[in-house]
Backbone as ProteinMPNN parsed JSONL, in Angstrom:
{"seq_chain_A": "XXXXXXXXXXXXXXXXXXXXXXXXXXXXXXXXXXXXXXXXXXXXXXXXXXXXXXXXXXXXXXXXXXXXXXXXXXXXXXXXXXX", "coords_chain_A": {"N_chain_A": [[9.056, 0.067, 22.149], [7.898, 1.476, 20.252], [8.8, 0.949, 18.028], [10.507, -1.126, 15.053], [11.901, -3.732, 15.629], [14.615, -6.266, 15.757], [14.271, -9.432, 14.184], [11.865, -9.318, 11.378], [9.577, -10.524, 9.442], [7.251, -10.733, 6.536], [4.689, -11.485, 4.691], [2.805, -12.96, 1.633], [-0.291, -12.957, 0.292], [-0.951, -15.736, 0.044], [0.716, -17.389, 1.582], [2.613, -17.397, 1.041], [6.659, -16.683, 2.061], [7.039, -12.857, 1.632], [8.765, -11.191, 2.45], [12.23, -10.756, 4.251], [13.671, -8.793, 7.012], [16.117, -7.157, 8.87], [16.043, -5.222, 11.468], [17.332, -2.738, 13.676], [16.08, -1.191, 16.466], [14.326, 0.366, 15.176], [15.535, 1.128, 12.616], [17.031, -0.133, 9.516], [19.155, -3.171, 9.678], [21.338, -4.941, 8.228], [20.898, -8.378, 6.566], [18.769, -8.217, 4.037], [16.038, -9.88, 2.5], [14.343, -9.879, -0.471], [11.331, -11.919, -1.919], [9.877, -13.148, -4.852], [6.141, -14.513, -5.613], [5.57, -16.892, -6.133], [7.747, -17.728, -4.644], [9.987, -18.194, -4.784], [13.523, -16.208, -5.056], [13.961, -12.611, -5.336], [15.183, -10.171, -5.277], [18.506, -9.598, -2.882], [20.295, -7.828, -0.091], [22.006, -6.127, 1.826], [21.837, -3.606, 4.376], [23.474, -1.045, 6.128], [23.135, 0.91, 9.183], [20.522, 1.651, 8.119], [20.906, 2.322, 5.145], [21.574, 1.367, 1.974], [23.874, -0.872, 1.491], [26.84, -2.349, 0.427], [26.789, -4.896, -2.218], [24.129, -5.627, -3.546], [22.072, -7.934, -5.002], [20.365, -9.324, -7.92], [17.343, -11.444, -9.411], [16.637, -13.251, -11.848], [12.752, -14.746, -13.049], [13.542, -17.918, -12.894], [15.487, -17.934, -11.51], [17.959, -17.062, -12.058], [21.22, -15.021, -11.336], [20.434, -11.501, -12.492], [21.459, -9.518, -12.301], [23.833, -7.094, -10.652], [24.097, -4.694, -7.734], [25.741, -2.025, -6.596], [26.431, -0.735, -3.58], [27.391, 2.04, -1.647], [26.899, 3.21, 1.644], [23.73, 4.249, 0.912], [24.096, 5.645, -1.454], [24.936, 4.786, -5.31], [27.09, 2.884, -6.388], [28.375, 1.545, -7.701], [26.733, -0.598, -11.103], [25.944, -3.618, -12.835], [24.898, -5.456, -15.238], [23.98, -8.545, -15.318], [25.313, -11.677, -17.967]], "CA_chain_A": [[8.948, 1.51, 22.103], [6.817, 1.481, 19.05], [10.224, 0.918, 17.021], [10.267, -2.308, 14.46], [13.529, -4.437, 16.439], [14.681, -7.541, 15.666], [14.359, -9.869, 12.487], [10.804, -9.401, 10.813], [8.733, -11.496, 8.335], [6.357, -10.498, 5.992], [3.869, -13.05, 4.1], [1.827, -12.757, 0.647], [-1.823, -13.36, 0.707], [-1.275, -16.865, 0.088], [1.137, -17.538, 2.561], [4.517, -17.461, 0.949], [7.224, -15.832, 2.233], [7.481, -12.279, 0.818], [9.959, -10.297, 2.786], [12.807, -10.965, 5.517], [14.097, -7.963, 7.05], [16.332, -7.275, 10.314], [15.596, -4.168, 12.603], [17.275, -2.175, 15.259], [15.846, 0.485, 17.131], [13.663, 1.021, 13.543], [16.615, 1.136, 11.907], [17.09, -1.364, 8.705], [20.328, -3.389, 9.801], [21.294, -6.295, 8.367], [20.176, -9.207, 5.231], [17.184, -7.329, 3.587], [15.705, -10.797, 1.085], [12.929, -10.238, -1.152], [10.747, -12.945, -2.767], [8.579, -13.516, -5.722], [5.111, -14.536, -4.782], [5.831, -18.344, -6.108], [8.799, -18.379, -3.322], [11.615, -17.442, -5.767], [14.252, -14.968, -4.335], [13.757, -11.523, -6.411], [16.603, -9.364, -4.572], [18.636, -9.787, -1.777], [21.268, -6.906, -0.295], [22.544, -5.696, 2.902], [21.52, -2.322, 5.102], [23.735, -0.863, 7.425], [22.239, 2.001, 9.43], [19.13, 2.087, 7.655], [21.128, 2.885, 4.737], [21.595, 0.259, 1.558], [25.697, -0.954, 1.702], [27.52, -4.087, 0.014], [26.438, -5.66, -3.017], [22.491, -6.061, -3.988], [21.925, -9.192, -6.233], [18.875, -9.599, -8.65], [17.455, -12.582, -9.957], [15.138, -13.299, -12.801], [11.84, -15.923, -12.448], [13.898, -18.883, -13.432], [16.506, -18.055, -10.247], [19.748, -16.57, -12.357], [21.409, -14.256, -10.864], [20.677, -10.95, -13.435], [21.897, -7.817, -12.143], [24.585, -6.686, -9.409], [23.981, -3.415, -7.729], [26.738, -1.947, -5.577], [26.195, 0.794, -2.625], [28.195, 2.19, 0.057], [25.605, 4.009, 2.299], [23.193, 4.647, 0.125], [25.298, 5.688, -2.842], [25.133, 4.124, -5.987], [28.264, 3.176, -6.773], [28.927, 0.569, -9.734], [25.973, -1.618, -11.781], [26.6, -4.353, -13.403], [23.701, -6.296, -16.227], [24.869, -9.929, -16.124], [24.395, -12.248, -19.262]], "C_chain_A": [[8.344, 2.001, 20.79], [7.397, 1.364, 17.47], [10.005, -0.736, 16.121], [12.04, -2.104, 15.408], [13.151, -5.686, 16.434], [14.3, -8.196, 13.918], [12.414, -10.106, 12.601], [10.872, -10.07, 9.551], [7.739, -10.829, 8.105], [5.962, -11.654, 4.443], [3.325, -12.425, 2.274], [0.859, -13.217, 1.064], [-1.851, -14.924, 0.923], [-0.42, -17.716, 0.706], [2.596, -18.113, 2.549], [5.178, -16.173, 1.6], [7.673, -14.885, 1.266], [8.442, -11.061, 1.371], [10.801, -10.678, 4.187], [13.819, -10.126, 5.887], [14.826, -7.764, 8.823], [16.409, -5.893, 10.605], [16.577, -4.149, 13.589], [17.012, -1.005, 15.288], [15.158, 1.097, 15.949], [14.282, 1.233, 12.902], [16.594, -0.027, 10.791], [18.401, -1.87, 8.603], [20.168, -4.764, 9.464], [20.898, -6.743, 6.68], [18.866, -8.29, 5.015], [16.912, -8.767, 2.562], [14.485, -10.32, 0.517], [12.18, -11.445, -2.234], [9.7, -12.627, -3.63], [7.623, -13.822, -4.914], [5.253, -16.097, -4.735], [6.847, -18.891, -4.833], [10.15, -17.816, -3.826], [12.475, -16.538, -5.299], [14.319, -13.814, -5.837], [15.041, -10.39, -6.194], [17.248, -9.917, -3.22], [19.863, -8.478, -1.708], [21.321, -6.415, 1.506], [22.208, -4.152, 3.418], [22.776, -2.174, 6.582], [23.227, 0.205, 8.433], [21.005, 2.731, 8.681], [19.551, 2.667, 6.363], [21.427, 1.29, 3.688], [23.186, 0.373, 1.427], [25.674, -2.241, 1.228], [26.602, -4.157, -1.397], [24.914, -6.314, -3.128], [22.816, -7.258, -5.066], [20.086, -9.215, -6.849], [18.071, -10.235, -9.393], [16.48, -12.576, -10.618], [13.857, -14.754, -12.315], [12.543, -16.944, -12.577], [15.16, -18.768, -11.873], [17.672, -17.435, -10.599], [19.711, -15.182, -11.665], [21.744, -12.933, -12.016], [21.76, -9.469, -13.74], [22.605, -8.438, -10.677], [24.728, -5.101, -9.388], [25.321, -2.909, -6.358], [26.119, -0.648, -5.0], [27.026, 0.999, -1.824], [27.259, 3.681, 0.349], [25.018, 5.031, 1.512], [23.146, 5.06, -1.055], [25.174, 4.699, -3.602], [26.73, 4.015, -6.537], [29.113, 2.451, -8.449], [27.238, -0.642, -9.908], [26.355, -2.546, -12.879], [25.437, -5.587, -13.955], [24.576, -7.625, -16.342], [23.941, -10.588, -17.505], [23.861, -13.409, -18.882]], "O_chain_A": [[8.505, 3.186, 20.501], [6.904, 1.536, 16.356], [9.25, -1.519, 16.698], [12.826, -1.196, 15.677], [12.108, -6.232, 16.793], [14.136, -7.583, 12.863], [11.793, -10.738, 13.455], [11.832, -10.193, 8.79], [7.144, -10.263, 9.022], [6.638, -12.262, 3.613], [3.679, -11.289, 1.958], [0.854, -13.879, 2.102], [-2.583, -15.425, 1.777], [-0.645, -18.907, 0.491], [3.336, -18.762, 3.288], [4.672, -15.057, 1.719], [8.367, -15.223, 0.307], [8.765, -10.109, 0.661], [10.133, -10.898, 5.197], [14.915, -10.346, 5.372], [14.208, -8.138, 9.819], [17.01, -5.291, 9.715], [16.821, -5.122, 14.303], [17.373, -0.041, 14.612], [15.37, 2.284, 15.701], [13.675, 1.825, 12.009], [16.048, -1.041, 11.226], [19.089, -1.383, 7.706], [19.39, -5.586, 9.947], [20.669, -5.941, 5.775], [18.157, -7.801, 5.895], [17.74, -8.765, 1.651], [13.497, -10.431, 1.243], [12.693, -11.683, -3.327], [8.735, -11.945, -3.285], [7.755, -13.633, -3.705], [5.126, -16.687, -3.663], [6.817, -19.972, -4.245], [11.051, -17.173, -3.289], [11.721, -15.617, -4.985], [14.621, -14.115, -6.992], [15.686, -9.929, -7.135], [16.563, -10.642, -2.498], [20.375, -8.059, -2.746], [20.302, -6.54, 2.184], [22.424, -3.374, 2.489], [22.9, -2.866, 7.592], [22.09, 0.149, 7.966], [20.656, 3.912, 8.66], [18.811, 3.597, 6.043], [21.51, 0.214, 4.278], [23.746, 1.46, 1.283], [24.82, -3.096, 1.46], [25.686, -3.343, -1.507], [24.687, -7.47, -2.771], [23.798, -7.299, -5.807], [19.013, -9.135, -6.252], [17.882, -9.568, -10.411], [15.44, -12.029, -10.251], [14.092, -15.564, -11.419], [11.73, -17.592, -11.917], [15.523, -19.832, -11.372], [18.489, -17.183, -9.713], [18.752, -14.441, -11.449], [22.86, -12.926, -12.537], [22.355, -8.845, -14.618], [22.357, -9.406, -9.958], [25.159, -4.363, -10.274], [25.585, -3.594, -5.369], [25.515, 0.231, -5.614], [27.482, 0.048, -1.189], [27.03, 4.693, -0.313], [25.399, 6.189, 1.344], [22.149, 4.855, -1.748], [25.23, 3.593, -3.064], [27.384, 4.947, -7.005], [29.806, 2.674, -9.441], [26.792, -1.309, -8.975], [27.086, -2.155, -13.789], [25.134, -6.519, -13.209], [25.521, -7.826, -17.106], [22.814, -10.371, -17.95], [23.139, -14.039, -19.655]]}, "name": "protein", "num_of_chains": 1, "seq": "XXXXXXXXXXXXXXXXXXXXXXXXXXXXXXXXXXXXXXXXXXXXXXXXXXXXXXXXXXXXXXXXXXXXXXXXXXXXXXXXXXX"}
């Protein structure tokens, strides 16, 4: 129905994975990951009704985990700079 549904993939030019996102009804439900272009995971964080919820994570080039972002629908709620 011209709606994104279901789990989508999106590439970089050179044919790493650079986004994995799940869909309903065009809605953003679900794991949201994002990647560097090398492959690296850059964020990862949860959507529930198209809305960001749970615990974002944020990782530097090297893989640590730097930052924690908290939401409850959409709401920022607590940040947190790790060392």
């Amino acid at each position: 129905f011209g709606e994104r549904h279901g789990h989508w993939l999106s590439f970089f030019p050179n044919g790493e994975l650079w986004s994995e996102m799940q869909y309903d009804k065009g809605k953003r439900e679900g794991l949201n990951k994002v990647m560097r272009e090398d492959g690296s995971l850059f964020y990862q964080g949860l959507y529930k009704n198209d809305k960001q919820d749970s615990t974002w994570e944020y990782y530097n080039e090297k893989g640590k985990l730097i930052k924690k972002v908290e939401y409850k629908a959409d709401r920022l709620v607590k940040e947190t700079d790790l060392p």
